[in-house]
C-alpha positions in Angstrom: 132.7 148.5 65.3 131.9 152.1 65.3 129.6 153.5 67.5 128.5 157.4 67.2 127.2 159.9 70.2 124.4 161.9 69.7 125.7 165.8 68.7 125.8 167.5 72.1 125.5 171.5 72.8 128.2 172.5 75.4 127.8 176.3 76.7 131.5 176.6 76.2 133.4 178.2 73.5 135.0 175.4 71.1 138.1 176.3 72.7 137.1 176.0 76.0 135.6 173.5 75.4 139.1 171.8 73.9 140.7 172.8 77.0 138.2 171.3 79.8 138.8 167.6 78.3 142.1 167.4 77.1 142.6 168.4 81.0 142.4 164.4 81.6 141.0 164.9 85.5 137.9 166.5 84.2 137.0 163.4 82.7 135.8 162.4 86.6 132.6 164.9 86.3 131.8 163.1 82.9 131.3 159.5 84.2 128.5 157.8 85.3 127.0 157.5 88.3 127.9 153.9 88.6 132.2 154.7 88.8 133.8 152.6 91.0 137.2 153.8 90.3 138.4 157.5 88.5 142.6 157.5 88.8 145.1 160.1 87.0 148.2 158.0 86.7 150.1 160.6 84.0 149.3 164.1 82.8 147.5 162.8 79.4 146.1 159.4 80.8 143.5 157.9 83.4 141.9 154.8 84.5 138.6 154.4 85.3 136.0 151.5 86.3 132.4 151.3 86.6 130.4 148.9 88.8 130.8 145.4 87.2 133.0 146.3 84.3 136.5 145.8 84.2 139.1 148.9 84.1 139.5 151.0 81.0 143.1 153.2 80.8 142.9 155.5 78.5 145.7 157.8 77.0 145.4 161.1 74.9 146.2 160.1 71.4 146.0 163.2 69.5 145.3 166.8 69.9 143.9 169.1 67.3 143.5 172.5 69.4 139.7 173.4 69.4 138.7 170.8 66.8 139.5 167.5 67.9 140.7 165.0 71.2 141.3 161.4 70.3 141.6 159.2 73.6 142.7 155.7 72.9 143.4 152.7 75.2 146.8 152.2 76.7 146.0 148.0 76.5 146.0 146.3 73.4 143.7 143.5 74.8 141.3 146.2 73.9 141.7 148.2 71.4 139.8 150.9 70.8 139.8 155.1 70.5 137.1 157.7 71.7 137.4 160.6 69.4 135.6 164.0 70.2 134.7 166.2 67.4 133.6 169.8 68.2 132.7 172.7 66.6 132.4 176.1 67.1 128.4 177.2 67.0 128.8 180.7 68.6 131.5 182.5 70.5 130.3 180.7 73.7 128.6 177.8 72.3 130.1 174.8 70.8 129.1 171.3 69.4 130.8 168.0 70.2 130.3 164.4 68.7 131.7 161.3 69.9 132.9 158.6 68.3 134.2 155.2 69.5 135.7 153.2 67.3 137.1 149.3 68.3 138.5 146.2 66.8 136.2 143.5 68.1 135.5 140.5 67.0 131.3 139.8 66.6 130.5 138.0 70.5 132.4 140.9 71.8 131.1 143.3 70.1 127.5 142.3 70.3 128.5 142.2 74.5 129.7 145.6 74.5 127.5 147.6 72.5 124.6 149.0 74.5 127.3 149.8 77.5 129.1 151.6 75.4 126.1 153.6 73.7 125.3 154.3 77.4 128.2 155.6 78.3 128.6 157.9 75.0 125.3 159.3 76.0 126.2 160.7 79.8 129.7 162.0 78.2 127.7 163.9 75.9 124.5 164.3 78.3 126.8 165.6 81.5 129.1 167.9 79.0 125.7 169.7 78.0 125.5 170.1 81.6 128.7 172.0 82.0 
C-alpha cells in the first residue's frame, strides 16, 4: 500500500529544510493535535501516539543530505517507511513530498488508510507553516 502526500512549499532552503527533520525532536511540532504521546528514545528514533491509536516508533532509515529522509518503523508487526522527498525551488524555498509505503494485508489496509492520509496531510500542512 502506498499512500502519497500532497507536494508541500516549506520557506526553508532544501538544506534547511533536511536539517529540521532529520533532527528527530522536531518531529513533535509536526504532529497532530490529537498526540497523546511524543518520546525521543535515541538520537535518530522516536515514539509517538495519537489519541486512540496504538504507538508508532519510528527510526531514521536513510539520509540523503538535502534530497531525501526515509523514516521506517523499528517493529516489524508493522512494517512500513515514511519517505520525504524535497526539492530545492529557490534559495530559501523548497518542496517536500511524502510517501508512506507499508506491507498490509487488505482489512488492514482498508482500516488504516484515511488515518494515515490525515496524518500525511498536517506533516505536510504544519511544515508549510514553518
Amino acid at each position: 500500500m502506498e499512500i502519497k502526500s500532497k507536494k508541500a512549499t516549506v520557506n526553508k532552503s532544501a538544506e534547511g529544510l533536511f536539517n529540521f527533520l532529520k533532527d528527530v525532536k522536531n518531529f513533535e511540532t509536526l504532529m497532530p493535535d490529537n498526540i497523546s504521546k511524543f518520546e525521543v528514545i535515541r538520537e535518530d528514533a522516536f515514539v509517538f501516539a495519537l489519541k486512540g491509536m496504538p504507538e508508532i516508533a519510528l527510526e531514521i532509515k536513510d539520509l540523503q543530505p538535502s534530497s531525501k529522509l526515509i523514516l521506517g518503523a523499528i517493529s516489524d508487526k508493522i512494517p512500513f517507511t515514511l519517505e520525504g522527498t524535497i526539492e530545492e525551488i529557490s534559495e530559501n524555498n523548497a518542496a517536500i513530498e511524502l510517501l508512506f509505503s507499508g506491507d498490509f494485508n487488505p482489512m488492514m489496509a482498508m482500516m488504516i488508510k484515511s488515518p494515515i492520509t490525515k496524518f500525511l496531510e498536517t506533516l505536510t500542512s504544519k511544515m508549510e507553516a514553518l
